[in-house]
C-alpha positions in Angstrom: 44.9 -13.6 18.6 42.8 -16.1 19.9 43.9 -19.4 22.1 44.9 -22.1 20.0 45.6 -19.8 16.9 48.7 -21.1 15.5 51.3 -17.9 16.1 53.4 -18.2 12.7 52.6 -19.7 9.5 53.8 -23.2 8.6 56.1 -24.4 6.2 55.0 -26.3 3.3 55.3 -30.1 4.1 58.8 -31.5 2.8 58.4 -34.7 0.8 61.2 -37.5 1.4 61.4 -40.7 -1.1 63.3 -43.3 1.5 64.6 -46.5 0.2 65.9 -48.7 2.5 66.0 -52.3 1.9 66.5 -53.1 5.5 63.3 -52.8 6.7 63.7 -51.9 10.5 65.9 -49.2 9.2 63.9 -48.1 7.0 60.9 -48.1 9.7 63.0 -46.6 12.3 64.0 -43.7 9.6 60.6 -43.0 8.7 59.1 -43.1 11.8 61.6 -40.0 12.8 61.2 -38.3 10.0 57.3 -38.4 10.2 57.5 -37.0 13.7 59.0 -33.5 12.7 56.5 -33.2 10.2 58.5 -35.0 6.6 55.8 -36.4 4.5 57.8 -39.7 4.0 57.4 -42.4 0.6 59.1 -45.4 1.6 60.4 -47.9 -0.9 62.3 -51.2 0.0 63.6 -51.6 -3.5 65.0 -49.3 -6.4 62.4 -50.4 -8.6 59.6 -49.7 -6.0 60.8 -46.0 -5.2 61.2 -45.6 -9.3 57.3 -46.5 -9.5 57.2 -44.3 -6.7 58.4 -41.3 -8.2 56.8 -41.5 -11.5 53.2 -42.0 -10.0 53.9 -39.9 -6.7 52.0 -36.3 -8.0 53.8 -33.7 -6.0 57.0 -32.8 -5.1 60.1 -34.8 -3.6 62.0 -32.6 -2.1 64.5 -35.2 -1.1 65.7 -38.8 -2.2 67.5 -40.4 1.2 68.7 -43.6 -0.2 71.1 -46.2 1.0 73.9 -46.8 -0.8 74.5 -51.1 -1.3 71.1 -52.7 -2.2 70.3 -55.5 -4.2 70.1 -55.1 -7.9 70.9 -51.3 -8.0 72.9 -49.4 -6.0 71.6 -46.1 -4.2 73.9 -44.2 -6.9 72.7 -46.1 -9.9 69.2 -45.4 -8.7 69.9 -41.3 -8.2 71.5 -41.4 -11.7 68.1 -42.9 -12.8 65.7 -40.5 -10.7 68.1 -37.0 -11.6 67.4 -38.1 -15.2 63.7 -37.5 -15.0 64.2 -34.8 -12.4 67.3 -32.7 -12.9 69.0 -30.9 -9.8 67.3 -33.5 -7.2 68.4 -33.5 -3.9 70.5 -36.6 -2.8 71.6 -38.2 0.4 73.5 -41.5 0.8 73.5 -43.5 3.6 75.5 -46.4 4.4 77.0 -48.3 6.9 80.1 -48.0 4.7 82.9 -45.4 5.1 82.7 -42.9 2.4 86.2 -43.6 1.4 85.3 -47.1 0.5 85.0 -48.5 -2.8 81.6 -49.1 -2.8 80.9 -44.9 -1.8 83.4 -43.6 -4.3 81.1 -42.6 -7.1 78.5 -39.8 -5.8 78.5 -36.1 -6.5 80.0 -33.5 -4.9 76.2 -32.3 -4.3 75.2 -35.3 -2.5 74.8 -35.3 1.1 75.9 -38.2 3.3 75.3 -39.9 6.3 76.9 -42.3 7.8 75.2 -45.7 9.4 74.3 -45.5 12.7 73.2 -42.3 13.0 71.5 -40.5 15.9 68.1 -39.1 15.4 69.7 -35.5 15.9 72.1 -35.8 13.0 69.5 -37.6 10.6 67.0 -34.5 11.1 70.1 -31.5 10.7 71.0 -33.2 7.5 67.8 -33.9 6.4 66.8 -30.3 7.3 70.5 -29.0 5.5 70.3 -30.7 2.2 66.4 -29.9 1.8 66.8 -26.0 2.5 70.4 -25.5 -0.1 69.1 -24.6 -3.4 70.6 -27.2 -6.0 73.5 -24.8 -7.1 74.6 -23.6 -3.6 75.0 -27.4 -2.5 78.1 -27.9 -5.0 79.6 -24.6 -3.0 79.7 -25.7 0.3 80.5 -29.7 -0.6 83.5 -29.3 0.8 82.7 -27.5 4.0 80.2 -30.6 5.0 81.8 -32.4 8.0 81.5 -36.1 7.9 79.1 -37.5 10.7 
């Protein structure tokens, strides 16, 4: 093998639809998710990542949404995006405790993360609920640990 020859093949790139409407979040978020290599669409708005992911031609392999926005909520908005796309992967995140009100109403599929998190967590989730197939997340659902 020659120098500079890359010694295993790469991955397909991972696609990540990120709404945030907090944009230094959402900046902060894509930036770390860009440097491992995520292909990242970032939406400040439910509407905007719904235009998104009609005209966006490949594959997201990942909605990361927060969960209180204005106009929509992050569940509304993965409601709206599992309709045209079935078995989506989902991850909430929210400065909110899960037990809250506001985070009652998600899937036992969903993933979750909870606001601040460190750049280590963000990319072992990220990295978890992208590699589950859609009918092995319901399985382990209950043997996530909260972060």
């Amino acid at each position: 093998m020659h120098a500079g020859t890359a010694s295993a093949v790469q991955p397909p790139m991972q696609t990540i639809l990120l709404v945030e409407d907090e944009e230094s979040v959402r900046q902060i978020t894509r930036h770390v998710l860009e440097s491992v290599g995520y292909l990242v669409l970032e939406a400040s708005s439910p509407e905007q990542a719904i235009d998104i992911f009609r005209r966006f031609e490949g594959a997201i392999n990942l909605l990361l949404t927060d969960v209180v926005m204005p106009n929509m909520s992050g569940a509304q908005l993965a409601t709206r995006l599992k309709e045209m796309r079935p078995g989506l992967a989902t991850m909430f995140m929210s400065g909110y405790a899960r037990s809250t009100d506001v985070c009652r109403h998600f899937e036992s599929s969903d993933w979750w993360i909870q606001k601040p998190f460190s750049t280590a967590a963000l990319l072992a989730r990220v990295a978890e609920a992208i590699s589950l197939p859609a009918g092995a997340r319901e399985s382990v659902a209950e043997m996530r640990l909260p972060i």
